[in-house]
N, C-alpha and C positions, 0 to 999 in steps of 0.2 A: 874612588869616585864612581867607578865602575859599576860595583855594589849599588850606591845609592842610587844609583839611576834605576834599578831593575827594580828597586825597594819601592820609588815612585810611582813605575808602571804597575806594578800589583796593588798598592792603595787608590791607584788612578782606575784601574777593573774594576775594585770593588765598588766603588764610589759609584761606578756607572753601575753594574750589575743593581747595586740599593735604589738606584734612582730610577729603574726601569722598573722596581716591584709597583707590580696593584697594591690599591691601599686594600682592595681585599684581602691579598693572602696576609694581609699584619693584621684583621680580624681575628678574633679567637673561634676556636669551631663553637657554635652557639648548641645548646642540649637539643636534642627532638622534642619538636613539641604534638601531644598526643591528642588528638581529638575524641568528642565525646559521641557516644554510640546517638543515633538521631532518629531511631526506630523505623528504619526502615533497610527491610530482610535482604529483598532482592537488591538492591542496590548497594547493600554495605558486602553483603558477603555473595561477590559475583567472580569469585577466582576464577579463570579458566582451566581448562581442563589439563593446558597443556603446564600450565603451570603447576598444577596437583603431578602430575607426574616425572617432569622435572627431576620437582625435591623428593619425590619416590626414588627417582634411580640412584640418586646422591645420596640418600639417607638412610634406604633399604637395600632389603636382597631380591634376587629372586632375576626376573617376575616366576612363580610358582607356577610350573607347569600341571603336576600331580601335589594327590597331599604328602606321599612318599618322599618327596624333594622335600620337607622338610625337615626331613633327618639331616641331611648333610649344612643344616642352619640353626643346626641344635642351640651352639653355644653364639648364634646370635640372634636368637626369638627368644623371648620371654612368653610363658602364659600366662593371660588374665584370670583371676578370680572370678566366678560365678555374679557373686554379690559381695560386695564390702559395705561398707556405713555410709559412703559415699556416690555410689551405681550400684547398677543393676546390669547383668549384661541379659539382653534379650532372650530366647530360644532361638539357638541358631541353625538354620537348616543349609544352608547354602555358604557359610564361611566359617572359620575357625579361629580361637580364642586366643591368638598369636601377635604379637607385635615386636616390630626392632624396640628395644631398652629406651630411645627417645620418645619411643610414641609411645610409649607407657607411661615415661614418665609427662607427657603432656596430656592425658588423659587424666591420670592423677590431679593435676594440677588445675584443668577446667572443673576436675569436681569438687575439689578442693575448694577453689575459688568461688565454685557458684555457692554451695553452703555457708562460707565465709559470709557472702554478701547478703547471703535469708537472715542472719543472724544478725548482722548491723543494721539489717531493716527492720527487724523485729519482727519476723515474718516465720509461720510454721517452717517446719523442715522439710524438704522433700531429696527426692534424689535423681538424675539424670537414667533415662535408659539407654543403653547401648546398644541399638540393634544390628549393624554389619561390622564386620573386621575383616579379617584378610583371607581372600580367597585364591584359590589356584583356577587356571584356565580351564578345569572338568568343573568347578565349580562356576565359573561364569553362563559354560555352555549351557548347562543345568538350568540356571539362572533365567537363561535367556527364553529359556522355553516358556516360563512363567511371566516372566518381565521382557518386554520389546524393547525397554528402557536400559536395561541390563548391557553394557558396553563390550564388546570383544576385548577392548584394551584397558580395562580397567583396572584402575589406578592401585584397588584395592590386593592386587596377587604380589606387593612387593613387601609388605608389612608395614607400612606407614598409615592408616588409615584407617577412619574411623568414622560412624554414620549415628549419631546420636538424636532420640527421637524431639518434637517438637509441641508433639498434639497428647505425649503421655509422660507420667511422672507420678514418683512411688513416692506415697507419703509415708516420712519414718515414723509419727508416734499418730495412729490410729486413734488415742483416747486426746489427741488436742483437737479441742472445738474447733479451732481456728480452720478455713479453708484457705486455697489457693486456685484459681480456674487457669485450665492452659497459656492461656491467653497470659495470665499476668506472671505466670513462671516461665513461659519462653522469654521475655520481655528483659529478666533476670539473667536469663543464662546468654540472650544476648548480649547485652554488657556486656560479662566476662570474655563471651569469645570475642566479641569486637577487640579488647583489650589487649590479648593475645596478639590476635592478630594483626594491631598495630606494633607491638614489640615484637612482628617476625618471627613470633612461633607457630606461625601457619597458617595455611591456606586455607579457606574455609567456600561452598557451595552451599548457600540453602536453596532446598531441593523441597519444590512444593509439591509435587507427585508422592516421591515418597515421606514425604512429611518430616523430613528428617535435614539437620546440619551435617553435610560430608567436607569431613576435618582431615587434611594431610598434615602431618610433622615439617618445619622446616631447616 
């Protein structure tokens, strides 16, 4: 009898525990739903700064002092390619051709994607330019000398980042008539980085000064 009675009080708990749930938690988790890019720069890609860095400290090394420090990040920087079929990286004077393995692989992947997207438009080909990557603190200071805009703490000395231009773009086959004006190839590559950037692969800053989208890894 004993028993039964202890048997009771535990179907009598649960009973209660069932009947105290919200009928929300017996919802099922519903998908994310993504919204579509609305053309407008400053307001869709307005990450803060402190949020670009953040996901820098988490996802990077560094921050790079000297270019020397990164030796000892050998086996975790990868370097970029000059040019591929897909970018172009700029002349770089002030950063280096280095990224952590994610930020490569999300840079592959914006370009990837914007060509993707020329093609289901039917639209010539072109290709993204790359103009900053990852600098060390002699390279900021450098920097700064030219640029007042140029940050002491920038995001960029951890290997996560990435500043892709806005106002320029390499067309791949020179003998196709077909054009494309700034204007309606940023338009394309915004899409794709909206995209991203709703699926949390990073942070994004368009930067009207320097004409350029500043992309952290997330």
């Amino acid at each position: 009898m004993k028993y039964i009675w202890i048997l009771i009080s535990i179907l009598s708990l649960i009973s209660c525990s069932s009947k105290g749930k919200s009928k929300e938690d017996d919802k099922p988790t519903e998908p994310k739903k993504y919204s579509r890019f609305n053309g407008k720069y400053s307001s869709t890609f307005n990450d803060l700064p402190e949020l670009h860095l953040a996901a820098a400290a988490v996802n990077g090394v560094g921050p790079l002092e000297t270019r020397a420090d990164t030796a000892q990040y050998e086996d975790k920087l990868v370097r970029i390619p000059g040019e591929l079929e897909i970018y172009r990286v700029d002349k770089l004077t002030h950063s280096m051709p280095l990224l952590v393995p994610k930020a490569a692989t999300l840079l592959s992947d914006i370009c990837i994607n914007f060509r993707d997207s020329l093609i289901s438009k039917k639209m010539p080909l072109y290709k993204p330019i790359v103009t900053s990557i990852t600098r060390t603190n002699d390279d900021v200071k450098g920097l700064s000398k030219r640029n007042r805009n140029a940050s002491d703490n920038s995001v960029h000395r951890y290997g996560t980042t990435i500043d892709i231009a806005w106002t320029r773009f390499d067309k791949i086959d020179p003998t196709d008539d077909r054009n494309l004006d700034d204007g309606r190839l940023k338009a394309v590559l915004g899409q794709v980085l909206h995209d991203l950037r709703e699926r949390e692969r990073c942070y994004i800053k368009h930067e009207r000064k320097q004409a350029c989208f500043h992309i952290t890894v997330r």
